[in-house]
mmJSON file of the N, C-alpha and C atoms, coordinates in Angstrom:
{"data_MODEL":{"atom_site":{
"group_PDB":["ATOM","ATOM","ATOM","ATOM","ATOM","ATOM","ATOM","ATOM","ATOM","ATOM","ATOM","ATOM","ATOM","ATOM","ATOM","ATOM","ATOM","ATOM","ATOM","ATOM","ATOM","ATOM","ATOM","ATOM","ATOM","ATOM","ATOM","ATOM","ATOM","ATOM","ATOM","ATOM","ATOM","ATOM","ATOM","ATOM","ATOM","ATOM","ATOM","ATOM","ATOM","ATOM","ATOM","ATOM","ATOM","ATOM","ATOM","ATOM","ATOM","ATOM","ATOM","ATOM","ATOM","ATOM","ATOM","ATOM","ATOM","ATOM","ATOM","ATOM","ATOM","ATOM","ATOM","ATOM","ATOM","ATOM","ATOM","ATOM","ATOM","ATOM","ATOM","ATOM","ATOM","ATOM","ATOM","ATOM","ATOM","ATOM","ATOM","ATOM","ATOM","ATOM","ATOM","ATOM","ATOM","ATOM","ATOM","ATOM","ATOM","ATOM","ATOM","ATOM","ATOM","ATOM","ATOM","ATOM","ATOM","ATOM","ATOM","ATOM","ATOM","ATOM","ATOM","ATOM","ATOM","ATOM","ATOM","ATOM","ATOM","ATOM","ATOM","ATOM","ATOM","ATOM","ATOM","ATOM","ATOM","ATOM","ATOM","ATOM","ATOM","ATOM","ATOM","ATOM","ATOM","ATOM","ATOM","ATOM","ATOM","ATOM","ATOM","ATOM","ATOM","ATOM","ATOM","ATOM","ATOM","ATOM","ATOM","ATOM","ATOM","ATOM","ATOM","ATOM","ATOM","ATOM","ATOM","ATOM","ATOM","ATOM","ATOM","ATOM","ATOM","ATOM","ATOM","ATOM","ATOM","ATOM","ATOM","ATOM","ATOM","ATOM","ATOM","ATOM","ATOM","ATOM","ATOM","ATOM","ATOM","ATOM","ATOM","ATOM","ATOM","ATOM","ATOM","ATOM","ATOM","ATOM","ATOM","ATOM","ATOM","ATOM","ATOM","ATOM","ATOM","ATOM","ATOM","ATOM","ATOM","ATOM","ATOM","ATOM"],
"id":[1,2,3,4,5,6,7,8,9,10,11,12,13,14,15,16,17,18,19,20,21,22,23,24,25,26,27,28,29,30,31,32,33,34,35,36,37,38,39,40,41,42,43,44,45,46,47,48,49,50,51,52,53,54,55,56,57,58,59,60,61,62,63,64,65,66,67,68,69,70,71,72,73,74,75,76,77,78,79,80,81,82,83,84,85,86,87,88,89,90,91,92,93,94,95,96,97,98,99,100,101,102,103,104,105,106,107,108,109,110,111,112,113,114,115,116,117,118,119,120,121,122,123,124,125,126,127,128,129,130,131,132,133,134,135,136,137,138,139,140,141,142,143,144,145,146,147,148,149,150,151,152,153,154,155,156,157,158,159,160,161,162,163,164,165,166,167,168,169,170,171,172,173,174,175,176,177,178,179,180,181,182,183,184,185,186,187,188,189,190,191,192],
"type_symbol":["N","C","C","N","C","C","N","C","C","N","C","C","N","C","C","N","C","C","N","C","C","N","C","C","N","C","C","N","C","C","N","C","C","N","C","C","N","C","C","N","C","C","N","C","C","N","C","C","N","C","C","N","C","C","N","C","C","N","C","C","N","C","C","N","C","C","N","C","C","N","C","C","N","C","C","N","C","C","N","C","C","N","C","C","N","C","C","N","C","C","N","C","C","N","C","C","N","C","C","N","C","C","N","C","C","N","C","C","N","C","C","N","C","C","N","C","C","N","C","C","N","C","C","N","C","C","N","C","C","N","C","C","N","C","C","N","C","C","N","C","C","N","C","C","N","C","C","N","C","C","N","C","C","N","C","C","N","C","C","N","C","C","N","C","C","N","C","C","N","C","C","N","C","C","N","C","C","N","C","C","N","C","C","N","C","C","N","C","C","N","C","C"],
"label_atom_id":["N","CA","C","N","CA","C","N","CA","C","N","CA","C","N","CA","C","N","CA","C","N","CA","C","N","CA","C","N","CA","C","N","CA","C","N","CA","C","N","CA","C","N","CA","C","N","CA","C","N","CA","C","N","CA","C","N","CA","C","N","CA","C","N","CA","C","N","CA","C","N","CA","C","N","CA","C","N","CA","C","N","CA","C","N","CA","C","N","CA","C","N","CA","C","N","CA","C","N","CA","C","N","CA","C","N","CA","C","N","CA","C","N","CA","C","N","CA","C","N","CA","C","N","CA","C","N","CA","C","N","CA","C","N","CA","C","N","CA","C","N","CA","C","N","CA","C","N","CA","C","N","CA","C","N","CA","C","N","CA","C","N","CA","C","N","CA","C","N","CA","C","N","CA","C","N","CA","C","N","CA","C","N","CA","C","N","CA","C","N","CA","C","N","CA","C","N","CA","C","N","CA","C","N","CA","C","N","CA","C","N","CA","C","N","CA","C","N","CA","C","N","CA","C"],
"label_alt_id":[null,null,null,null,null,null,null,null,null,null,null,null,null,null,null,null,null,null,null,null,null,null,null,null,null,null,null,null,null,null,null,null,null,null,null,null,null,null,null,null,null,null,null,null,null,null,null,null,null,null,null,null,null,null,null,null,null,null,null,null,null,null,null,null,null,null,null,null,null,null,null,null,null,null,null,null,null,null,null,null,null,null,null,null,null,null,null,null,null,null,null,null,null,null,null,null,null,null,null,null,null,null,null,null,null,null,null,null,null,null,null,null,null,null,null,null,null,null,null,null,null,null,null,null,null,null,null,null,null,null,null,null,null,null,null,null,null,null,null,null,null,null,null,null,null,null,null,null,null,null,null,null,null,null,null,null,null,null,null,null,null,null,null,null,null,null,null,null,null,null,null,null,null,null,null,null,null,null,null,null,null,null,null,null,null,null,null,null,null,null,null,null],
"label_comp_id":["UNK","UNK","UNK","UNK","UNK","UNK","UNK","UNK","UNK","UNK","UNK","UNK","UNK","UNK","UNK","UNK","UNK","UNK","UNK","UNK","UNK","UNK","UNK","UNK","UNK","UNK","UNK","UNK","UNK","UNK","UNK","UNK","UNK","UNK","UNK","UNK","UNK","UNK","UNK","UNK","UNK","UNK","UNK","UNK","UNK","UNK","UNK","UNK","UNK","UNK","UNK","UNK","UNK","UNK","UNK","UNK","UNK","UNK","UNK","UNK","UNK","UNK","UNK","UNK","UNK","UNK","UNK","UNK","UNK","UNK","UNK","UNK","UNK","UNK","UNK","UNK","UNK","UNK","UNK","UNK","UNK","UNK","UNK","UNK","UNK","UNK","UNK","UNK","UNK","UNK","UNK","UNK","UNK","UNK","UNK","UNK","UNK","UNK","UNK","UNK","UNK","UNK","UNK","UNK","UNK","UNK","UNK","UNK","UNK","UNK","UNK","UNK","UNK","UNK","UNK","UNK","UNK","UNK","UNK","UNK","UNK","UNK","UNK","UNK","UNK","UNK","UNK","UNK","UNK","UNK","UNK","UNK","UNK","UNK","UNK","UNK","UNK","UNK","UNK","UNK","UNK","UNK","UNK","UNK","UNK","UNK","UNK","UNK","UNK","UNK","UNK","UNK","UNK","UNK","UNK","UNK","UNK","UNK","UNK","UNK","UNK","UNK","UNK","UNK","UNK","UNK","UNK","UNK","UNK","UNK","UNK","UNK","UNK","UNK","UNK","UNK","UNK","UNK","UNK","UNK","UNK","UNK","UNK","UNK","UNK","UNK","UNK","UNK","UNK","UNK","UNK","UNK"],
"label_asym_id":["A","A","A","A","A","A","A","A","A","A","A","A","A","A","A","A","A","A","A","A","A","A","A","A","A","A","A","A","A","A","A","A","A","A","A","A","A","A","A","A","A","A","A","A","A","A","A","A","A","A","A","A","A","A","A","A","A","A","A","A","A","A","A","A","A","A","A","A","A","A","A","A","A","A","A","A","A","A","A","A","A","A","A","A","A","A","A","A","A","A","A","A","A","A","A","A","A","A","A","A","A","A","A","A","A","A","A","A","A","A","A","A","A","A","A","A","A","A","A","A","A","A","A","A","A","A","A","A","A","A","A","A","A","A","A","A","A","A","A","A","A","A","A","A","A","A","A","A","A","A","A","A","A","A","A","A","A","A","A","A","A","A","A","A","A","A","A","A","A","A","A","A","A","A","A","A","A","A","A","A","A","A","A","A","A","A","A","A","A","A","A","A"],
"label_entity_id":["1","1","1","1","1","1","1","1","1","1","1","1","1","1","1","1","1","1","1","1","1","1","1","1","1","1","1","1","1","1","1","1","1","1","1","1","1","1","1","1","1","1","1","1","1","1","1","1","1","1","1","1","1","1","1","1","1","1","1","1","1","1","1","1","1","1","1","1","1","1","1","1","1","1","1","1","1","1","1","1","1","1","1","1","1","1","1","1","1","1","1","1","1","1","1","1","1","1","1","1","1","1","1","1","1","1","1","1","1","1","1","1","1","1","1","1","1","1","1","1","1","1","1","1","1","1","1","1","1","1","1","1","1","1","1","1","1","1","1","1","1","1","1","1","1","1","1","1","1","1","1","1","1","1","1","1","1","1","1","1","1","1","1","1","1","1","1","1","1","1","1","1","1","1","1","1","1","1","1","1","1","1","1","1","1","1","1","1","1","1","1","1"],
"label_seq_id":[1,1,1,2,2,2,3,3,3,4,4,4,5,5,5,6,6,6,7,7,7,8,8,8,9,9,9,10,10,10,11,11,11,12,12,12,13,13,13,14,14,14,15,15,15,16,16,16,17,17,17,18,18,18,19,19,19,20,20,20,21,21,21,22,22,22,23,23,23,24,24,24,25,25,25,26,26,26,27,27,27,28,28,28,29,29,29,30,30,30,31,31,31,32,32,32,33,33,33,34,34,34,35,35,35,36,36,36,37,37,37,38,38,38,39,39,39,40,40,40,41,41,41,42,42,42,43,43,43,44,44,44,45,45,45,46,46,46,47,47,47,48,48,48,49,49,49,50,50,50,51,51,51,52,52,52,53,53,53,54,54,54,55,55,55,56,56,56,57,57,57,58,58,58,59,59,59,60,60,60,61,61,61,62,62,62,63,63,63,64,64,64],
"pdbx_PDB_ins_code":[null,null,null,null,null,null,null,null,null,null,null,null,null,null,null,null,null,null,null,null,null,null,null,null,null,null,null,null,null,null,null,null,null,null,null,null,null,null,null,null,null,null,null,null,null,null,null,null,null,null,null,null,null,null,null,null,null,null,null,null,null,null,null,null,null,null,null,null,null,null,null,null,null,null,null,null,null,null,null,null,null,null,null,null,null,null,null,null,null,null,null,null,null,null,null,null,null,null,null,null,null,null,null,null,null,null,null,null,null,null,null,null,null,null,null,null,null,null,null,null,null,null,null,null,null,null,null,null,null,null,null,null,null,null,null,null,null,null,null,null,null,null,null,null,null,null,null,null,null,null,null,null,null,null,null,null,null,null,null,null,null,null,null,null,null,null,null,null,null,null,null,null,null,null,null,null,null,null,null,null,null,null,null,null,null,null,null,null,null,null,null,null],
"Cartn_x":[0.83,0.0,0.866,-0.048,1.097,0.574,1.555,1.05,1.182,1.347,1.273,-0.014,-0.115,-1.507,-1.824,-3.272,-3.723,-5.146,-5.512,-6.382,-7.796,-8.773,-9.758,-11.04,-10.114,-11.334,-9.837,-9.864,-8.904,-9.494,-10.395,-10.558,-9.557,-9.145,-8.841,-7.232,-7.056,-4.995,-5.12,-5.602,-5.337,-5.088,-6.547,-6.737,-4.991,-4.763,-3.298,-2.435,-2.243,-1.128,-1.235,-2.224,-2.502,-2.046,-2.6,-2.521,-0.691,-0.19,1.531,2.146,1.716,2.017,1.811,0.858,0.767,1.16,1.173,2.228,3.518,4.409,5.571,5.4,4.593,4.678,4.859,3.946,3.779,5.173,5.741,7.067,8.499,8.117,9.3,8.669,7.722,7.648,7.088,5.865,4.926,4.102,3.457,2.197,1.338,0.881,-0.357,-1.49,-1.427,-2.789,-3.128,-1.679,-1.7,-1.633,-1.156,-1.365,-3.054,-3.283,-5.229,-5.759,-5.899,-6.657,-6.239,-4.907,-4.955,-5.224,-5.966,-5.793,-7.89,-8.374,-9.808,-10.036,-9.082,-9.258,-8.943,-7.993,-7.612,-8.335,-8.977,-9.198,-10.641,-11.12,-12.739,-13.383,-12.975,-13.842,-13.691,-12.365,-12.082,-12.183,-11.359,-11.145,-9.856,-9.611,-7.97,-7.937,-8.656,-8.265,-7.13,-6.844,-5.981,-6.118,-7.02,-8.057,-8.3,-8.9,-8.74,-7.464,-6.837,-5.267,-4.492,-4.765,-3.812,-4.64,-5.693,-6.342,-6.216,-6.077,-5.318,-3.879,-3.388,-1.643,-1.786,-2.413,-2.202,-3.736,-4.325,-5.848,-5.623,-4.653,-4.555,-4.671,-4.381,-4.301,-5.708,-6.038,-7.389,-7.229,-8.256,-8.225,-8.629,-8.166,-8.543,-9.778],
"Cartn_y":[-1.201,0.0,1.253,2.19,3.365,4.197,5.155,6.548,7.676,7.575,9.072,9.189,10.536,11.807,11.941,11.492,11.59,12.549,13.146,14.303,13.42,13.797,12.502,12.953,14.284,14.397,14.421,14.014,13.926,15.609,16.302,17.804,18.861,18.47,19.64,19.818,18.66,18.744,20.131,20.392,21.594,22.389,22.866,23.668,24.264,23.135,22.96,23.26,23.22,23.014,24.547,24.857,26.692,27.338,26.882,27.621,27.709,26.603,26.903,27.445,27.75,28.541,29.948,30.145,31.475,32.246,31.253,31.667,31.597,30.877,31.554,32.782,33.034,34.434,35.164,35.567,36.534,36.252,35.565,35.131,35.458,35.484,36.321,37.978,38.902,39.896,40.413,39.176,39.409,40.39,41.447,42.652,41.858,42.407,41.77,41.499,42.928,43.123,41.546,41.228,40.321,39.093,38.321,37.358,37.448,38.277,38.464,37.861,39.116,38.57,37.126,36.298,35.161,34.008,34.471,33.682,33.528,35.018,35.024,33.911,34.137,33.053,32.167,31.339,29.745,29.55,29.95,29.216,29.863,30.519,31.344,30.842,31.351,31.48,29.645,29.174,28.118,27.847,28.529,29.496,29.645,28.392,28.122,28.422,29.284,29.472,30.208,30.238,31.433,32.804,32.886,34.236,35.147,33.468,34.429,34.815,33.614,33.856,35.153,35.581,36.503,37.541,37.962,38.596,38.975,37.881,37.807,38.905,38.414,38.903,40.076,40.093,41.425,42.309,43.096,43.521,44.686,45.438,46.436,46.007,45.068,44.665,44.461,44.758,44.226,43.762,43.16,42.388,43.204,43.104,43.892,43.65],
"Cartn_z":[0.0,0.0,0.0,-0.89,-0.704,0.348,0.953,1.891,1.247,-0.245,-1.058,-0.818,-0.635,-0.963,-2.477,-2.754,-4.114,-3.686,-4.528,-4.741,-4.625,-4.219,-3.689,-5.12,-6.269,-7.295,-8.176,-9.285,-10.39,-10.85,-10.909,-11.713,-10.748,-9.878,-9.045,-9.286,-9.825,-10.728,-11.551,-12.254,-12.963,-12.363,-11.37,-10.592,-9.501,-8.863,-8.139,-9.359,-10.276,-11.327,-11.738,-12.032,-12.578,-11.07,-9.95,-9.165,-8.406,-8.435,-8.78,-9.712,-10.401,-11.75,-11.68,-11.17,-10.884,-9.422,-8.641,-7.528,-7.795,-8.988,-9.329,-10.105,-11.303,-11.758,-10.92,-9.794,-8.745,-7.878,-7.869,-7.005,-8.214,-9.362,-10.553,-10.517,-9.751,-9.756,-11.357,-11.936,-12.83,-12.561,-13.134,-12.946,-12.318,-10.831,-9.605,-10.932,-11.434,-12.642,-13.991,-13.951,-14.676,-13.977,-13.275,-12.76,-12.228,-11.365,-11.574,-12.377,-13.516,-14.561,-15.279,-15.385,-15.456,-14.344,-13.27,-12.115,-12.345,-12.891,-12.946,-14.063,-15.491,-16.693,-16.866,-15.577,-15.598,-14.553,-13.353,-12.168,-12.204,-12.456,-11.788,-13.326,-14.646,-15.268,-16.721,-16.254,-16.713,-18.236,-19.081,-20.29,-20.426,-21.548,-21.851,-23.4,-23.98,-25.33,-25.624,-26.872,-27.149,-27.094,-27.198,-27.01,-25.944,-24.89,-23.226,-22.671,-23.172,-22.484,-23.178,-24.392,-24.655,-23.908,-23.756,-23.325,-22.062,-21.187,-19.83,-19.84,-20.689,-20.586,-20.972,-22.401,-23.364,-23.631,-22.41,-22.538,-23.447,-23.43,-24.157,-25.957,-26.174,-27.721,-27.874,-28.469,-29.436,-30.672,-30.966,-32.39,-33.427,-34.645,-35.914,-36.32],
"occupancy":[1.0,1.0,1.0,1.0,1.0,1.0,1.0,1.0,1.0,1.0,1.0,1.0,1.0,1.0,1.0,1.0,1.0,1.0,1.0,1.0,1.0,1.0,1.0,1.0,1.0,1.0,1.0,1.0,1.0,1.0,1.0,1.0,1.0,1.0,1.0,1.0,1.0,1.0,1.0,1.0,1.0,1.0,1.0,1.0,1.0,1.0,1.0,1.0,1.0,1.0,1.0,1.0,1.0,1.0,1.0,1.0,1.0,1.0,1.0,1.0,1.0,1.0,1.0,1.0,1.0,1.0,1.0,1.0,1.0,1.0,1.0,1.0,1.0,1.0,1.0,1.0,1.0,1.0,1.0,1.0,1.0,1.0,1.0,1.0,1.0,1.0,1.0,1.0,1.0,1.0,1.0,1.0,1.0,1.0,1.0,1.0,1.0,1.0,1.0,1.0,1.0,1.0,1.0,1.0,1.0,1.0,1.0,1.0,1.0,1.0,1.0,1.0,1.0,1.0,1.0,1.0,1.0,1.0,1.0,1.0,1.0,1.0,1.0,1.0,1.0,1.0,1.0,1.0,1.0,1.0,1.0,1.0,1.0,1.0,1.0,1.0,1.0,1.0,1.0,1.0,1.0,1.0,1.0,1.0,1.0,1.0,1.0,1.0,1.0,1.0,1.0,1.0,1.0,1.0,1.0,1.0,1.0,1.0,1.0,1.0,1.0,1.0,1.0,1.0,1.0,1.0,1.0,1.0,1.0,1.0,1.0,1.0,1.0,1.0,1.0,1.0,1.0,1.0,1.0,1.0,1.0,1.0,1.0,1.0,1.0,1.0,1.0,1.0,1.0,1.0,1.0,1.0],
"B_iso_or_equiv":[0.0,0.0,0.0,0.0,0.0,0.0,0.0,0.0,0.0,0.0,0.0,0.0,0.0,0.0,0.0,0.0,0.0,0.0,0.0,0.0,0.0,0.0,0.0,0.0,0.0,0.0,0.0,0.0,0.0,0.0,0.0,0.0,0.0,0.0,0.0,0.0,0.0,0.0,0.0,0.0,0.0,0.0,0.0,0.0,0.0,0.0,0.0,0.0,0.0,0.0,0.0,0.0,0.0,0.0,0.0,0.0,0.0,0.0,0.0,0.0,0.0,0.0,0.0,0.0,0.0,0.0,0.0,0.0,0.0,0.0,0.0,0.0,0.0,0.0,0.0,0.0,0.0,0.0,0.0,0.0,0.0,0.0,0.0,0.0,0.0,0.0,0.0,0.0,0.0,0.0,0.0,0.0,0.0,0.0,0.0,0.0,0.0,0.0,0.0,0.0,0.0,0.0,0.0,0.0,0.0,0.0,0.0,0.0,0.0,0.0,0.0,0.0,0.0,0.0,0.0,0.0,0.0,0.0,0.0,0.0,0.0,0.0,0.0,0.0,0.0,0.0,0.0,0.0,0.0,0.0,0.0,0.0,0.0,0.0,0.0,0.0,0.0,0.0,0.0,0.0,0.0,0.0,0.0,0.0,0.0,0.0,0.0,0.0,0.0,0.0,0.0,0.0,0.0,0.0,0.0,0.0,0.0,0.0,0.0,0.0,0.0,0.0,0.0,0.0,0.0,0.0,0.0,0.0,0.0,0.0,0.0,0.0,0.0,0.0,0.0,0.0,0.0,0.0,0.0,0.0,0.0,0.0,0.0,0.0,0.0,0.0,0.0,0.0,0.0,0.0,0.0,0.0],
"pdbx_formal_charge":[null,null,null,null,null,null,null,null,null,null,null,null,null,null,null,null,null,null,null,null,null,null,null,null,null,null,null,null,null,null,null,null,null,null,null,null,null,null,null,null,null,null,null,null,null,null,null,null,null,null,null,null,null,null,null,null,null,null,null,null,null,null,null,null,null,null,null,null,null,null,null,null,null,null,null,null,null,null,null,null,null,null,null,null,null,null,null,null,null,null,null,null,null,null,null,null,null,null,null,null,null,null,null,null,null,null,null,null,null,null,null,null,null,null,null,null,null,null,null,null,null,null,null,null,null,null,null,null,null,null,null,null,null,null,null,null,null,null,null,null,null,null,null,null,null,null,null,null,null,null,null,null,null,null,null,null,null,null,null,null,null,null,null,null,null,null,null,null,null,null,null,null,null,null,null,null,null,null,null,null,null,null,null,null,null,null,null,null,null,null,null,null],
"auth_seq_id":[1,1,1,2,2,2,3,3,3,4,4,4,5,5,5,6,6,6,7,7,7,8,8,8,9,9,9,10,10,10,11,11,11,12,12,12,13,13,13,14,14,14,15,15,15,16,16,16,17,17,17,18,18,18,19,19,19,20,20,20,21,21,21,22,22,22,23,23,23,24,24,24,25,25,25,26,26,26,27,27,27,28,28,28,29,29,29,30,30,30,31,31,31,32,32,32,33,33,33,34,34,34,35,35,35,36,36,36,37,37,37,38,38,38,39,39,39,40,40,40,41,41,41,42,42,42,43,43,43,44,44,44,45,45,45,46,46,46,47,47,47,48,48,48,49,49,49,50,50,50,51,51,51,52,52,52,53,53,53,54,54,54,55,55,55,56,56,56,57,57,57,58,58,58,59,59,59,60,60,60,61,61,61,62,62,62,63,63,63,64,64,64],
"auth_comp_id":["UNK","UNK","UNK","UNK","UNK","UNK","UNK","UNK","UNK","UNK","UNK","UNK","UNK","UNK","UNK","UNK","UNK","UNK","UNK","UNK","UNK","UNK","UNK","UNK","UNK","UNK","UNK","UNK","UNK","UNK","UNK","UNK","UNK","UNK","UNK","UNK","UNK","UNK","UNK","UNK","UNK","UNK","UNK","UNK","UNK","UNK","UNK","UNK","UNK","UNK","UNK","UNK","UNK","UNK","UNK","UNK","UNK","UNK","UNK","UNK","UNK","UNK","UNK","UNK","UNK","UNK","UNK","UNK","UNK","UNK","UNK","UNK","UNK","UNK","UNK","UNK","UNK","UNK","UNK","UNK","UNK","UNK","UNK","UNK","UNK","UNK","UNK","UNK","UNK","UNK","UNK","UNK","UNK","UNK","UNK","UNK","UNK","UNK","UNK","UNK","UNK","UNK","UNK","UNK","UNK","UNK","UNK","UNK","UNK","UNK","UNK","UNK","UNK","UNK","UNK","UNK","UNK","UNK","UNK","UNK","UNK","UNK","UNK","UNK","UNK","UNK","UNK","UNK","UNK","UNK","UNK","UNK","UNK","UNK","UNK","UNK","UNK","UNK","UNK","UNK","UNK","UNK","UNK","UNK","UNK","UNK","UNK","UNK","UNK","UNK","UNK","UNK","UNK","UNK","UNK","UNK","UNK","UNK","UNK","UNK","UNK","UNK","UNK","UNK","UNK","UNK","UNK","UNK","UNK","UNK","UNK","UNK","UNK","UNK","UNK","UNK","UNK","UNK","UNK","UNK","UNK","UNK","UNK","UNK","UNK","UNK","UNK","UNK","UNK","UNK","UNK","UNK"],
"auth_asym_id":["A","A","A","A","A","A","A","A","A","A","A","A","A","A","A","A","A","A","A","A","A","A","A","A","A","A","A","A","A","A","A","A","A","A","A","A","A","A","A","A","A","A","A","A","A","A","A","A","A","A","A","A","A","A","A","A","A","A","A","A","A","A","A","A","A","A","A","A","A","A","A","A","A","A","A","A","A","A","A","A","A","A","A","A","A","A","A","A","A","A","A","A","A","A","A","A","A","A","A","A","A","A","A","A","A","A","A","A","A","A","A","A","A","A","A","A","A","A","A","A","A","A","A","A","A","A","A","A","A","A","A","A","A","A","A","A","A","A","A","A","A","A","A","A","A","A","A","A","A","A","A","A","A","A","A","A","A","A","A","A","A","A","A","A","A","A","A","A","A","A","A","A","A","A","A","A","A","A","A","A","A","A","A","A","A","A","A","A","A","A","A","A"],
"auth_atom_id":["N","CA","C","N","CA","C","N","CA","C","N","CA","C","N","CA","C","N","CA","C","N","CA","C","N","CA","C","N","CA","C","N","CA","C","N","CA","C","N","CA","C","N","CA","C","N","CA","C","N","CA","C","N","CA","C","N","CA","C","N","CA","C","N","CA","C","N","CA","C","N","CA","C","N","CA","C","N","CA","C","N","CA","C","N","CA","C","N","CA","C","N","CA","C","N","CA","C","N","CA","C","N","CA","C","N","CA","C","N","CA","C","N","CA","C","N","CA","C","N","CA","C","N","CA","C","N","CA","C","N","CA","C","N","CA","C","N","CA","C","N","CA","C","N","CA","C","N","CA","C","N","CA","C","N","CA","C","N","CA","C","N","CA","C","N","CA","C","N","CA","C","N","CA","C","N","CA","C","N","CA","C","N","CA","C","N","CA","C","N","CA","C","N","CA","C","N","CA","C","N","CA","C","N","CA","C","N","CA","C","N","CA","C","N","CA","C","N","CA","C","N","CA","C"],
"pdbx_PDB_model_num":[1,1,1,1,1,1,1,1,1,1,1,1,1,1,1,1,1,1,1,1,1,1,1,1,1,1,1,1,1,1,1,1,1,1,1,1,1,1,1,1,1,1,1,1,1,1,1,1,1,1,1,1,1,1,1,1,1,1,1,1,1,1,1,1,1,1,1,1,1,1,1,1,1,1,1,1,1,1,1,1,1,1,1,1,1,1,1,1,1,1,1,1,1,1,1,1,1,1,1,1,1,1,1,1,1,1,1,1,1,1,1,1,1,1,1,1,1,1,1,1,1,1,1,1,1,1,1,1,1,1,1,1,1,1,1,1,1,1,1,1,1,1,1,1,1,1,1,1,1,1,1,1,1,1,1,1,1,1,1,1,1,1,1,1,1,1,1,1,1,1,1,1,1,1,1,1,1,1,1,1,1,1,1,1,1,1,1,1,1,1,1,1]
}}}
């Protein structure tokens, strides 16, 4: 038998995986503003396109 810790829902890996990810941005001294808004579009609003994500990073750009 093992005594590793496994996640008792397999959906919540992402969740942990985005959410280390974005506690290093914020830990390399990434814009608060930007780690936010990618913290609202990987974890709150669950929206991995290309679209949200540049959107996340780059709000000032708009599309033609």
């Amino acid at each position: 038998m093992s005594t590793e810790s496994k996640p008792d829902d397999l959906s919540d890996v992402p969740k942990l995986v985005f959410d280390k990810f974005l506690q290093a941005l914020a830990g390399a001294n990434a814009p608060p503003d930007v780690v936010g808004r990618l913290r609202k579009t990987l974890l709150d609003d669950k929206k991995f396109t290309e679209r949200t994500l540049r959107e996340a990073v780059l709000p000032e750009e708009q599309p033609r």
